[in-house]
C-alpha positions as CSV (number, residue, x, y, z in Angstrom):
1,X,-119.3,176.8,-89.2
2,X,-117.2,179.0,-86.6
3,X,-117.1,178.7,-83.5
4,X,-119.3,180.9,-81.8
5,X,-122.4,178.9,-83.7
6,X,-121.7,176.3,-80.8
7,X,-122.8,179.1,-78.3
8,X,-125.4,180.8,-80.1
9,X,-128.3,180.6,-83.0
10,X,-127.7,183.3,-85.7
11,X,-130.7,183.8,-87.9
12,X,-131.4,184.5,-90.9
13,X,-128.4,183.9,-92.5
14,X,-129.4,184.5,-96.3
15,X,-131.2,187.7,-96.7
16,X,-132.4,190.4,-99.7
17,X,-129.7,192.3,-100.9
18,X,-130.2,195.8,-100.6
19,X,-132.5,195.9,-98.6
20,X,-133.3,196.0,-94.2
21,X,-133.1,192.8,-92.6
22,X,-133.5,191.8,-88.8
23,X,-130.7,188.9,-87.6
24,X,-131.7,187.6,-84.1
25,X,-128.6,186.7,-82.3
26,X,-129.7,183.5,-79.5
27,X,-127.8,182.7,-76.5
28,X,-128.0,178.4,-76.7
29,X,-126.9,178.6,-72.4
30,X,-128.5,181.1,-70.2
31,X,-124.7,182.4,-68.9
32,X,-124.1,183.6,-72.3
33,X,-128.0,186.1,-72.5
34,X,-127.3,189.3,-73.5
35,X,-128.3,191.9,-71.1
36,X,-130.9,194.5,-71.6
37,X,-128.5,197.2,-70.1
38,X,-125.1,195.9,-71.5
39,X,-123.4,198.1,-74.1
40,X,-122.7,196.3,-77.4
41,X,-121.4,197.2,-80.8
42,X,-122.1,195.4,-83.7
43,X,-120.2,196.5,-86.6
44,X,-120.6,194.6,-90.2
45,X,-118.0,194.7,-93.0
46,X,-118.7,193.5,-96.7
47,X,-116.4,191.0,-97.9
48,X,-116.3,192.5,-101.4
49,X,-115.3,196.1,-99.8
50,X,-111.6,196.1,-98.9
51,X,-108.0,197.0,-100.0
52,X,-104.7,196.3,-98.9
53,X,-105.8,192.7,-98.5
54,X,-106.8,193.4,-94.5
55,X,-108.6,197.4,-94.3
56,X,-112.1,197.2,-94.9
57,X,-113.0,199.9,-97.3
58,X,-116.5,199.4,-96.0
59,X,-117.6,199.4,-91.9
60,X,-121.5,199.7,-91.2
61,X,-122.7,199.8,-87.5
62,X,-126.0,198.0,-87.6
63,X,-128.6,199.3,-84.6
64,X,-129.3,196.8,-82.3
65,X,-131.5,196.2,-79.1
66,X,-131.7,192.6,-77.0
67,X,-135.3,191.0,-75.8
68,X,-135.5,188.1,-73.9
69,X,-131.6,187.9,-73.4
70,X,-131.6,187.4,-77.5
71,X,-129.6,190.7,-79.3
72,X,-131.4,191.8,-82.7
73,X,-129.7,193.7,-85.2
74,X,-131.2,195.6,-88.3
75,X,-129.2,197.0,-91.0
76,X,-128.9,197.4,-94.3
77,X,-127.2,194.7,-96.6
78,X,-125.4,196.2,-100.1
79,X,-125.1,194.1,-102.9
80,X,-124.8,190.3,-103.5
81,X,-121.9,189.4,-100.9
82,X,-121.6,187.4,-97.9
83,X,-121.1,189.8,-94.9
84,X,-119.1,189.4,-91.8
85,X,-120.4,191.1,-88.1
86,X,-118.4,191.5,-85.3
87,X,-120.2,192.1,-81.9
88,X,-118.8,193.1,-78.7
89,X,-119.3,194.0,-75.4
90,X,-118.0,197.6,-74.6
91,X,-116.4,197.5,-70.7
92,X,-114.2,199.6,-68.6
93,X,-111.4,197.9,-69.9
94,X,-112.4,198.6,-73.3
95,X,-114.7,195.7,-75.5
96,X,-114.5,192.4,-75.3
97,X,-115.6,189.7,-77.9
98,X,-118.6,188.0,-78.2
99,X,-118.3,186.2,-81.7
100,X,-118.4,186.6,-85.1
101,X,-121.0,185.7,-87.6
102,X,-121.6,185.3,-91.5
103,X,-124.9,186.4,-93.4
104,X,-125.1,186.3,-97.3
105,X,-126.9,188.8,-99.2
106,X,-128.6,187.7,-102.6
107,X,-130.2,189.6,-105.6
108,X,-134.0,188.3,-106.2
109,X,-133.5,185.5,-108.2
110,X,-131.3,183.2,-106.6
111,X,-132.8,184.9,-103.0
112,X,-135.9,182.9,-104.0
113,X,-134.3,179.7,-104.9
114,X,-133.4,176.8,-102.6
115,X,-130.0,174.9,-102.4
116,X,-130.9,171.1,-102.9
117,X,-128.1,168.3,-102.7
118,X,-128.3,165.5,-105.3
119,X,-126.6,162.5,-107.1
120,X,-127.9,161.6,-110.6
121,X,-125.1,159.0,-111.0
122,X,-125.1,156.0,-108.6
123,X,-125.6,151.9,-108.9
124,X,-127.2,149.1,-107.5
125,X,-126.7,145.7,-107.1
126,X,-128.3,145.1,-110.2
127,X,-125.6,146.2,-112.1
128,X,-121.9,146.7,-110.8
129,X,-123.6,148.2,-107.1
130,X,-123.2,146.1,-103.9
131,X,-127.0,147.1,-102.4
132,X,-130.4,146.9,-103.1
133,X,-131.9,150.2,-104.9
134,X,-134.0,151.1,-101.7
135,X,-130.7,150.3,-99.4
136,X,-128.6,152.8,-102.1
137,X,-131.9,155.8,-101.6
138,X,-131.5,155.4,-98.0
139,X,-128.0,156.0,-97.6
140,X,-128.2,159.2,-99.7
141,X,-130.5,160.9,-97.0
142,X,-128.0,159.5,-94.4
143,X,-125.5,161.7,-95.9
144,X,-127.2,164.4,-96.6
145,X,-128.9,164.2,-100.0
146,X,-132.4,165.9,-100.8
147,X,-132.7,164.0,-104.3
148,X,-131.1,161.2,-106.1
149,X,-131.8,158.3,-108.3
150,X,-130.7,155.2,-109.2
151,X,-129.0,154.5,-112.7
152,X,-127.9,151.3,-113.6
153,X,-126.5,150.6,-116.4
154,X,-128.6,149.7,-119.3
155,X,-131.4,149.3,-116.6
156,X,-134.4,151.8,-115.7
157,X,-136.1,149.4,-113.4
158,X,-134.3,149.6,-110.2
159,X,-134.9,153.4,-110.1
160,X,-138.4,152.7,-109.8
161,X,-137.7,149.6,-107.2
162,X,-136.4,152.6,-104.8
163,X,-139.4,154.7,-105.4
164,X,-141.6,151.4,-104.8
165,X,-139.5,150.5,-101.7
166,X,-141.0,154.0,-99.7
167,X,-144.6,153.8,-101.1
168,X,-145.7,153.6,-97.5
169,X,-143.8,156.1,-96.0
170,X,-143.9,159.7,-96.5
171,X,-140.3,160.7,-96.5
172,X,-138.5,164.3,-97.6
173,X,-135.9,162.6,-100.1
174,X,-137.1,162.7,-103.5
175,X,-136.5,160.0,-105.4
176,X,-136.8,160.1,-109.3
177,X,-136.1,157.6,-112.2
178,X,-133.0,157.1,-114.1
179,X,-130.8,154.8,-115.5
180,X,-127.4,155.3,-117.5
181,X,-127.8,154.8,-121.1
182,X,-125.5,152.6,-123.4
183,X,-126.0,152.8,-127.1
184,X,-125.0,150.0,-129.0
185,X,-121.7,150.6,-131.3
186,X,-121.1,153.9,-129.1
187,X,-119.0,154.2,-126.1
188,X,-120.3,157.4,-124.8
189,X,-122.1,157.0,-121.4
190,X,-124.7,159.0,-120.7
191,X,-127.5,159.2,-118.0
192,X,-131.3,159.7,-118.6
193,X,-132.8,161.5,-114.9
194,X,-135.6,161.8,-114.6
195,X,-136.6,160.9,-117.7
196,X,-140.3,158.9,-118.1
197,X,-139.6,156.0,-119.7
198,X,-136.3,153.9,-120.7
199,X,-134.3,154.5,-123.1
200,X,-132.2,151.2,-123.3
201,X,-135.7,149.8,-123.5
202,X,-135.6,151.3,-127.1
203,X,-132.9,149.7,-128.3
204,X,-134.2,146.1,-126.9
205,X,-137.4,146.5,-128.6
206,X,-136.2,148.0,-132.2
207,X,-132.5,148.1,-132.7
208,X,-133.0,148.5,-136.6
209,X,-135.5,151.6,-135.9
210,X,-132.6,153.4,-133.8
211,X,-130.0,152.5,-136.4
212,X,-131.9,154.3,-139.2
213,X,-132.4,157.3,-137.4
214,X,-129.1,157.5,-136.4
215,X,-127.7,157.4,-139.6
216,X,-130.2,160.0,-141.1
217,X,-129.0,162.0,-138.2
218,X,-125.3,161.3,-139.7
219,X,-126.2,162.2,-143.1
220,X,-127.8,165.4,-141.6
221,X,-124.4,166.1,-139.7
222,X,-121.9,164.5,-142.6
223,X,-120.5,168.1,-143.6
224,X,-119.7,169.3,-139.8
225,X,-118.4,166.0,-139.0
226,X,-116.0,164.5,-141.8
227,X,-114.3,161.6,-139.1
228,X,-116.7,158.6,-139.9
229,X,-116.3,156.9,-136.5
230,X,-116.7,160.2,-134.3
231,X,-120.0,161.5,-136.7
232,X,-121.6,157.7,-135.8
233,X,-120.8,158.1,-132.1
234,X,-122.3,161.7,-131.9
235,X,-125.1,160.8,-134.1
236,X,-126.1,158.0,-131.5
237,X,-125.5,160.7,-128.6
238,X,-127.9,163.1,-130.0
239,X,-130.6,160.5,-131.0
240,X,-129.9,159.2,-126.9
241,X,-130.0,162.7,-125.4
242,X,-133.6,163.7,-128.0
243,X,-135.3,160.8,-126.1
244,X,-134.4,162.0,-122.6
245,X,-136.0,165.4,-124.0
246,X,-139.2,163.4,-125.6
247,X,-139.4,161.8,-121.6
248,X,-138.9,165.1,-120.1
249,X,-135.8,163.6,-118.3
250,X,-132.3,165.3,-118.2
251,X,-129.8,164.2,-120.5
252,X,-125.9,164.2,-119.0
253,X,-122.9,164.0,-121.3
254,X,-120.9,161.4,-118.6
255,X,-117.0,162.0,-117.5
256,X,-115.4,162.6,-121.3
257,X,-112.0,162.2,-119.7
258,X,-112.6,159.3,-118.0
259,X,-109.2,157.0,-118.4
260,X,-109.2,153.9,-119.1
261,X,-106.4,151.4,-119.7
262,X,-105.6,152.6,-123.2
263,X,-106.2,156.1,-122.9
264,X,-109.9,158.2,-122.7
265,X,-112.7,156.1,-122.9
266,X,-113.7,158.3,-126.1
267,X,-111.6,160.4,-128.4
268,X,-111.1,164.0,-127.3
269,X,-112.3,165.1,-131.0
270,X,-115.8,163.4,-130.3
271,X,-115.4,165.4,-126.9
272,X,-114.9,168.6,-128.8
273,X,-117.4,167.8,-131.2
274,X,-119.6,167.5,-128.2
275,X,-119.1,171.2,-126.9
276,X,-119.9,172.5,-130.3
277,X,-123.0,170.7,-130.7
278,X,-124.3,170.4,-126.6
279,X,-126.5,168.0,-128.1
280,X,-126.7,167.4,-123.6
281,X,-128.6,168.9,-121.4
282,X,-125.5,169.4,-118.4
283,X,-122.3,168.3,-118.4
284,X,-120.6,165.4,-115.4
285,X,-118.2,168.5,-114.7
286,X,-117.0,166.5,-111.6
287,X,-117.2,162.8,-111.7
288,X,-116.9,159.9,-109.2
289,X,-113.4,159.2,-109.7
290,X,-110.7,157.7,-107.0
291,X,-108.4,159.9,-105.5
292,X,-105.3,157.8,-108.1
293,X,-107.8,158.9,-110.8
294,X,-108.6,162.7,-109.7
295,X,-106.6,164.5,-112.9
296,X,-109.7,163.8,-114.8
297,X,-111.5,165.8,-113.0
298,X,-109.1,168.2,-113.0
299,X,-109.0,168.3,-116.7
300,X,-113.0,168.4,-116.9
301,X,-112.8,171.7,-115.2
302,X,-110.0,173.3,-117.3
303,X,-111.6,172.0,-120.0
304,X,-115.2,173.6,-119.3
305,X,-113.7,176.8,-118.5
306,X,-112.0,176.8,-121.5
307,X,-115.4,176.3,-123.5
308,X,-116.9,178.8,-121.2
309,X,-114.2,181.6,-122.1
310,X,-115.8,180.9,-125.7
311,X,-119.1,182.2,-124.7
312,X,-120.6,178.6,-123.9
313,X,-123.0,178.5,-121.4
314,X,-122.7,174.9,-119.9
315,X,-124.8,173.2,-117.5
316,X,-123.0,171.2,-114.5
317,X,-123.6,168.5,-112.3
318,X,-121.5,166.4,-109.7
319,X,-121.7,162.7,-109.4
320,X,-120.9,160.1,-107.5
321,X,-120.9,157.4,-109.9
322,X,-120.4,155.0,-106.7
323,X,-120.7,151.5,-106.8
324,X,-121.3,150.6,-103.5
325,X,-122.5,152.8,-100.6
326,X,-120.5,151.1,-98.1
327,X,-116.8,150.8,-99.9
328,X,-115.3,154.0,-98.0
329,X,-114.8,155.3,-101.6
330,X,-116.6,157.7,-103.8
331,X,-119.9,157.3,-102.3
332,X,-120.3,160.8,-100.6
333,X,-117.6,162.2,-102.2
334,X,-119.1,164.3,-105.3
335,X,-122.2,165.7,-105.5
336,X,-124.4,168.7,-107.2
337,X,-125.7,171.6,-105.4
338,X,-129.4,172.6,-107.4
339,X,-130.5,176.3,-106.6
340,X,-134.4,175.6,-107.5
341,X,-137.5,177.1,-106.4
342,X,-138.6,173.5,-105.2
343,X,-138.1,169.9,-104.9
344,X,-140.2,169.0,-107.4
345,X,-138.8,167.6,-110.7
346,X,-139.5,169.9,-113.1
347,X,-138.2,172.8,-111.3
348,X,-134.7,170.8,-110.9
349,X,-134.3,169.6,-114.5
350,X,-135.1,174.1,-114.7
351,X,-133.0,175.3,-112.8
352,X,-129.8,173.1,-114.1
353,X,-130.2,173.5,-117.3
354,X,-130.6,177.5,-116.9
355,X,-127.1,176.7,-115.4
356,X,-128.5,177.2,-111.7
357,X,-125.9,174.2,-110.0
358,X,-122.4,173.5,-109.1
359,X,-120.6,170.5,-109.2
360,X,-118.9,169.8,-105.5
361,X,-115.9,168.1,-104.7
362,X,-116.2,166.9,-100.6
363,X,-113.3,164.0,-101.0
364,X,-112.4,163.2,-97.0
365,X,-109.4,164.8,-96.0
366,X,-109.8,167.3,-98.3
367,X,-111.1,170.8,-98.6
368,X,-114.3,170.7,-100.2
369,X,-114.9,172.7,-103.5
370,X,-117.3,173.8,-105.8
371,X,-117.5,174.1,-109.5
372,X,-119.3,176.2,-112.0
373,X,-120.3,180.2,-112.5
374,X,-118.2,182.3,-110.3
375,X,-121.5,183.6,-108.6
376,X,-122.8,180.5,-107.3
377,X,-119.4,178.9,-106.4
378,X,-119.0,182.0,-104.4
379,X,-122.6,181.5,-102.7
380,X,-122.1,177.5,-102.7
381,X,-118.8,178.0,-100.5
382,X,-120.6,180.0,-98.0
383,X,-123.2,177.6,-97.5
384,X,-121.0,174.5,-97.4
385,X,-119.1,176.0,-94.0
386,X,-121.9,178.0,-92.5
387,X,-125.6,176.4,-93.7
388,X,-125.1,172.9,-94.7
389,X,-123.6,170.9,-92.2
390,X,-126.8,171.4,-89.9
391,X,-128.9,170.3,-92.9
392,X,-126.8,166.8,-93.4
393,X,-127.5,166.5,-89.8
394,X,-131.2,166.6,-90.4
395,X,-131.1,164.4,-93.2
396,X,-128.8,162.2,-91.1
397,X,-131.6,161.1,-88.7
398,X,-134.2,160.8,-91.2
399,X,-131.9,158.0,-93.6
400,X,-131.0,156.2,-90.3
401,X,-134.5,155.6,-89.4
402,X,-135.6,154.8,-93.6
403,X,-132.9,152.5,-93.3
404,X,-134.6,151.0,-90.2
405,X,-137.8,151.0,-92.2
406,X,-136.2,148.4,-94.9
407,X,-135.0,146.4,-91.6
408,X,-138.7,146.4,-90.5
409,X,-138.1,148.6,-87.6
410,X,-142.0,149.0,-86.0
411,X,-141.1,152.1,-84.7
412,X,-139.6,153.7,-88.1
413,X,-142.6,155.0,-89.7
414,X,-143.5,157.5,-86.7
415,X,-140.0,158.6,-86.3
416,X,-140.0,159.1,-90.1
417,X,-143.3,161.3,-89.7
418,X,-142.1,163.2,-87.0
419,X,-139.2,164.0,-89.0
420,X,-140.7,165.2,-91.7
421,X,-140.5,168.8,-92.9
422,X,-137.1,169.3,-90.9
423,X,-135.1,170.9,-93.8
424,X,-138.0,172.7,-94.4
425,X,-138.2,174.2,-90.9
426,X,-134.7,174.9,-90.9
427,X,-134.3,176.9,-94.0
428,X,-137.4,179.1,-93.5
429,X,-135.4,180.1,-90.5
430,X,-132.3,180.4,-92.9
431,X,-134.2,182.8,-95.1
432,X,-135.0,185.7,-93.6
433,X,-137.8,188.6,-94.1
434,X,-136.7,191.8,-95.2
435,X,-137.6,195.3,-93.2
436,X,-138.4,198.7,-95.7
């Protein structure tokens, strides 16, 4: 966020495109009111209207008036953009500067959607983690999370252990099932979110059931796919990925260049196979990878937008794949922005797989990026500096105090229900109404 949002409290900052919208400009200290009698100007520029690299091609004046020390503004906001406003204070000396603020303008459909931060891709101790499922849930509100779950490998039962954990609390962080799913005689990891029952479970109870239908699928596929160890491993991924659909989970194709010792964990042909087929419902576009290990993601990306330039319309998500909320590593570092109408479910497995999510990249040190459809990276890196960082704050308080409710904290339960609705609250202030 700039500067000036330490003096005063700009809202809305997403509004209708196209049409009139009110901002309310608030003084946070008395010394810095507006005055009903002082002369200000408020001029707006559209970022997507310029030339010459520094000339706005486009200047509105908005009208303005101030109320209670607070300055409104109404104007008129064109197109999908973000916009920036300049306001100043006209003297004798000339103007002097008062700040300058962002708004984005969206079309209808992705005005009415929410942003929602999530990790499908993270352990416990009852795999390769270090915590307990419930310690692993509470740390992704801590840092700013609205959904997660829990997928261990070969495992669906901590995921529900973290649901169980907050049974008698009513928190904001959704917490849905998952585990990641490993078919036997097929490298390929992939997660099941979401997804009503287990899959691994199916293999346990009836290995000999899954290996017939695998290899009918094979025969079915035998012409496309001539290489007789690349058709068994994408025969086992599609038979995988159609029981996350039969659960009415979400099916992710995991980190196809991971690198292991002796080169990709799977062949690039079964990763090409894999784009042709998208027998997945989103691809791990950015992965939970060190920072020694980073080219892979770097040749997810290329590798996506070269399927894309085909005409490919490709899912994304961001993952942590952390192993340990604690390490100072990964945990934090990748996540997936979900622009949904809700929280629920459903409307997340929805809005992904109509390619409504980016993929971000928020390594420490770094500058954090987003992945995916030019629009929403464009909207998802205006929200990261100037939306955001208040919500992780919120979230912030409420996975301190469900981390005191593990510890037993008496006091944790009220401060968790006193907390509750705070993103809520603070995005309806985000999103404002619109003025004919």
């Amino acid at each position: 966020m700039n500067n000036q949002s330490k003096y005063y409290s700009v809202f809305p900052k997403i509004v209708p495109a196209n049409r009139q919208s009110l901002i309310s400009v608030k003084p946070m200290f008395p010394h810095r009111a507006f005055k009903k009698d002082g002369q200000y100007e408020v001029l707006c520029y559209p970022v997507d209207y310029c030339k010459n690299g520094s000339k706005h091609d486009k200047c509105y004046e908005f009208h303005k008036y101030v109320k209670d020390g607070t300055l409104y503004i109404k104007g008129y906001f064109e197109g999908e953009q973000e916009h920036i406003i300049y306001i100043s204070e006209k003297t004798q000396d000339g103007k002097r500067e008062i700040g300058v603020f962002n708004v984005y303008s969206l079309e209808e459909d992705l005005y009415n959607r929410r942003p929602y931060k999530g990790d499908m891709h993270i352990h416990s101790f009852y795999s390769d983690g270090l915590e307990s499922p419930a310690y692993v849930a509470a740390c992704c509100r801590k840092i700013g999370l609205d959904f997660m779950a829990v997928t261990d490998h070969g495992l669906y039962s901590p995921s529900i252990e973290a649901q169980q954990a907050f049974e008698g609390v009513d928190i904001d962080l959704k917490i849905f099932r998952g585990e990641e799913v490993h078919p036997p005689e097929n490298p390929v990891h992939i997660i099941n979110f979401g997804g009503s029952f287990s899959v691994n479970d199916l293999f346990k109870k009836d290995e000999n059931a899954y290996r017939e239908e695998v290899y009918e699928i094979e025969r079915i596929i035998a012409d496309e796919i001539p290489e007789e160890t690349e058709r068994h491993q994408l025969a086992s991924s599609i038979w995988c990925f159609d029981k996350i659909r039969q659960g009415e989970g979400l099916g992710i194709f995991c980190h196809p260049f991971w690198r292991v010792h002796d080169g990709y964990y799977i062949s690039t042909l079964l990763t090409k196979y894999m784009y042709e087929k998208q027998p997945f419902d989103a691809l791990e576009l950015i992965g939970g990878y060190h920072k020694h290990e980073i080219e892979s993601n770097t040749l997810q990306v290329a590798s996506y937008h070269e399927e894309r330039a085909k005409g490919r319309k490709i899912p994304v998500v961001g993952v942590s794949d952390a192993h340990g909320c604690e390490r100072g590593e990964l945990f934090g570092w990748y996540y997936t922005i979900v622009f949904s109408p809700t929280l629920e479910f459903e409307d997340i497995r929805d809005s992904i797989k109509s390619c409504y999510s980016v993929a971000v990249e928020s390594v420490p040190g770094e500058r954090k990026m987003a992945h995916g459809e030019f629009r929403l990276v464009k909207y998802a890196l205006f929200l990261l500096r100037e939306v955001l960082p208040q919500h992780d704050e919120i979230c912030y308080n409420e996975g301190y105090w469900m981390i005191e409710y593990l510890k037993g904290n008496s006091e944790a339960k009220a401060q968790l229900e006193f907390l509750k609705g705070g993103v809520d609250k603070y995005y309806s202030l985000c999103w404002g109404s619109m003025f004919e």
